[in-house]
N, C-alpha and C positions, 0 to 999 in steps of 0.2 A: 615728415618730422613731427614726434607727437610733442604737444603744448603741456606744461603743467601750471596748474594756477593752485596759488599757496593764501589759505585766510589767512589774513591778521590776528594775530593774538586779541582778543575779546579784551576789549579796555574795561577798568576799572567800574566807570561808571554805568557799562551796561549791566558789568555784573551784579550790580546795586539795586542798577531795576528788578531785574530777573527774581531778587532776593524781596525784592519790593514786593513785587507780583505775588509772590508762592506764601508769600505770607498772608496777604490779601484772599487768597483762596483757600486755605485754609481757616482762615476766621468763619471765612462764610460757608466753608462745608462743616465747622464745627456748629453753628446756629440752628443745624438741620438735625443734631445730634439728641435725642430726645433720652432721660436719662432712664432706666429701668424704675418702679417705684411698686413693691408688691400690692400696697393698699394694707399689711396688716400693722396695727396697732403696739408696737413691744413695750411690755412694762423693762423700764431699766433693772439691769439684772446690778443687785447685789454688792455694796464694796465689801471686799475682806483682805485684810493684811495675810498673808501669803507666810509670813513669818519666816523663819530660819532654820538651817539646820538643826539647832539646840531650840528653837521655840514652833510652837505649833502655831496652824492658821488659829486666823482668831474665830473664827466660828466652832471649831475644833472641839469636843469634849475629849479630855484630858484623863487618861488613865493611869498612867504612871508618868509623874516629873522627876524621879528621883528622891523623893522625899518619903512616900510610903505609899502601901496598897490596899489601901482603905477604899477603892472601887472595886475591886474582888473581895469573892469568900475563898475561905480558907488564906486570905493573903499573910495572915502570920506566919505561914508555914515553912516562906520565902526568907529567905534571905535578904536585906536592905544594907548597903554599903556605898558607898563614892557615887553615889547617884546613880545606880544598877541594880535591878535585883535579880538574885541567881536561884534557878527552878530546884527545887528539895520538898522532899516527904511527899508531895500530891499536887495534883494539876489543879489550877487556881479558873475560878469562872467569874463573869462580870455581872454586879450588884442589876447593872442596869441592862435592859434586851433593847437588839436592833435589829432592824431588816437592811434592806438595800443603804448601803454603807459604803464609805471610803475607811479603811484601817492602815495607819503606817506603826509599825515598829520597827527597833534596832535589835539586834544580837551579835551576840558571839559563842561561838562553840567553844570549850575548851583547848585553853592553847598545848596543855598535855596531853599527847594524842593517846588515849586506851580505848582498845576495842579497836572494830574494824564491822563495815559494814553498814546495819539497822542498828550498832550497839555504840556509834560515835557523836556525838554530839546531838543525839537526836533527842527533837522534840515536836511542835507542830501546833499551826493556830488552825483552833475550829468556827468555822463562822455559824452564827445558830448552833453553836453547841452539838455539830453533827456532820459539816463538810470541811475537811482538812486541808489544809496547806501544808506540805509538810515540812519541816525545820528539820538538818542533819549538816553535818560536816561534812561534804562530797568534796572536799579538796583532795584529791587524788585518793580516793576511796570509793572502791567499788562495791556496787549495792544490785538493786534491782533498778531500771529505771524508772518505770512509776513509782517509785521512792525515793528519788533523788530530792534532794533540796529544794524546794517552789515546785515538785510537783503535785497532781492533785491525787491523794494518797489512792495509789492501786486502781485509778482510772487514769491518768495523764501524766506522761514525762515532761519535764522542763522542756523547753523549745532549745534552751543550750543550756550548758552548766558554768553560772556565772559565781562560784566560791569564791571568797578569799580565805587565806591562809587558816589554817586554826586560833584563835584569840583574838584576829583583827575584829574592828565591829563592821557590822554587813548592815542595808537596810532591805527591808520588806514592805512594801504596797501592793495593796490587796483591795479593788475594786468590784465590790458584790452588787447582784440583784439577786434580792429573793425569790424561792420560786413562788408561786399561787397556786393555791386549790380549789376546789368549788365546792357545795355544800354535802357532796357524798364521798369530797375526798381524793377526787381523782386531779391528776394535774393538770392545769390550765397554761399555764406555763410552767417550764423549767427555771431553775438558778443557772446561773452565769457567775464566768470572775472573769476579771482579769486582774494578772499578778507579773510585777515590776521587782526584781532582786540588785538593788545596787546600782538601781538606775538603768536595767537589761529587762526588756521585755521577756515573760516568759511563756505568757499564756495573752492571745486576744480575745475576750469576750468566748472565754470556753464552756460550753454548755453540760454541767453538772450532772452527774447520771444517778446521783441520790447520794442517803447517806455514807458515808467513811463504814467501811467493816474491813476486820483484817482476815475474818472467814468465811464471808459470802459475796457473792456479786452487788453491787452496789444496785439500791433502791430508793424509792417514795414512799413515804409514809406521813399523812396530815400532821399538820403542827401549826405552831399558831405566827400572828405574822411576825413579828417580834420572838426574839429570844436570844441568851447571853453570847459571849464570847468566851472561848475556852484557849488555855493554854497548859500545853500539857508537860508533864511532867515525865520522863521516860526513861528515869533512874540518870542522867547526864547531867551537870551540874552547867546549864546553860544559862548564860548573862540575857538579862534585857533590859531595856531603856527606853527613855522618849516612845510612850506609846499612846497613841491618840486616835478617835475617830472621827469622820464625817457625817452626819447621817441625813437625809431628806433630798438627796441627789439628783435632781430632778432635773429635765431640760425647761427652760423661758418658753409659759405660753402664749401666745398673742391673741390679739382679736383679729377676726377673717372682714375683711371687708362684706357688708352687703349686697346679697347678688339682686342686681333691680330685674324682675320679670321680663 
């Protein structure tokens, strides 16, 4: 005849010990817990208001508020209305040059669709006055794809095609590094961007293969570190707004601890 023998339901108050205990062992295995500390120095990075859809950071140089384009030449050429100006007669450049930059602007293509193609809503920001982003109305419009909307004109297609409708407003961010040359001219590094359409990643940190041409292979050629910002004109009567930069985009450097011999 086989026997079975049945524990007791575990009382209250041993389970208290138990809870007692494992608490006690863990204080003390945390006392052993050394915290990681790299030894470098960080100077405090920076406060800046972040600002608003309608308002830029506050570190921000301010290109167009709506009010006029007295930071480009040729900006009389433009058209100024309801806090937008709309691209006419000639493509507008900035009074002031920059290198490695953060740039946002807003647009909109015409909400009356004419043309089809490279002949809709196109336009395009050149960084340095020499590498394009290109600006078009790709809402259901077929084109070439390295000429689609955010891509980088005749070297790179958008990673997807993030349009909206004709007339809505779209934004653009557009994160550059310059490229570098050395004293005969040759490149040390390349330029980079990376470009954001309406909040849709388009491009990560893409590596530039020279200047914009619409009839050769794209190249290098010296130029200096600084230089303007272009917005082009390209017969389409295309809206923009809220247009702002960042410039000196730098990562926080620290100090390295001292290495003792």
């Amino acid at each position: 005849m086989t026997t079975f023998r049945f524990l007791r339901r575990p009382s209250l108050v041993f389970l208290l010990f138990l809870a007692a205990v494992s608490w006690q062992a863990l204080q003390i295995g945390a006392a052993w817990v050394v915290e990681y500390q790299s030894g470098i120095v960080w100077p405090e990075p920076p406060v800046v208001d972040p600002g608003s859809e309608s308002k830029p950071p506050s570190d921000a140089i301010v290109l167009f508020d709506g009010q006029d384009l007295s930071a480009w030449k040729e900006g009389d050429q433009w058209i100024v209305q309801d806090d937008y100006a709309i691209s006419a007669k000639t493509g507008i450049t900035t009074k002031q040059s920059f290198g490695d930059c953060q740039l946002h602007l807003e647009f909109a293509t015409p909400e009356e669709v004419k043309g089809k193609g490279q002949g809709r809503g196109n336009s395009g920001a050149f960084l340095m006055s020499r590498y394009e982003v290109q600006i078009l109305d790709s809402f259901d419009n077929k084109t070439y794809f390295d000429g689609q909307c955010g891509g980088i004109y005749k070297q790179q297609p958008p990673t997807v095609n993030a349009c909206r409708k004709p007339g809505e407003w779209q934004t653009l961010d557009i994160i550059f590094t310059a490229p570098r040359f050395d004293a005969e001219g040759k490149v040390e590094k390349p330029a980079y961007v990376t470009v954001l359409q309406n909040g849709v990643l388009l491009h990560n940190h893409f590596e530039i293969q020279g200047t914009t041409s619409y009839t050769e292979a794209a190249k290098y050629s010296k130029h200096a570190e600084r230089e303007p910002i272009q917005l082009q004109y390209h017969g389409n009567p295309v809206r923009f707004r809220n247009i702002w930069v960042r410039e000196n985009i730098q990562p926080i450097v620290g100090k390295k601890p001292e290495v003792t011999p």
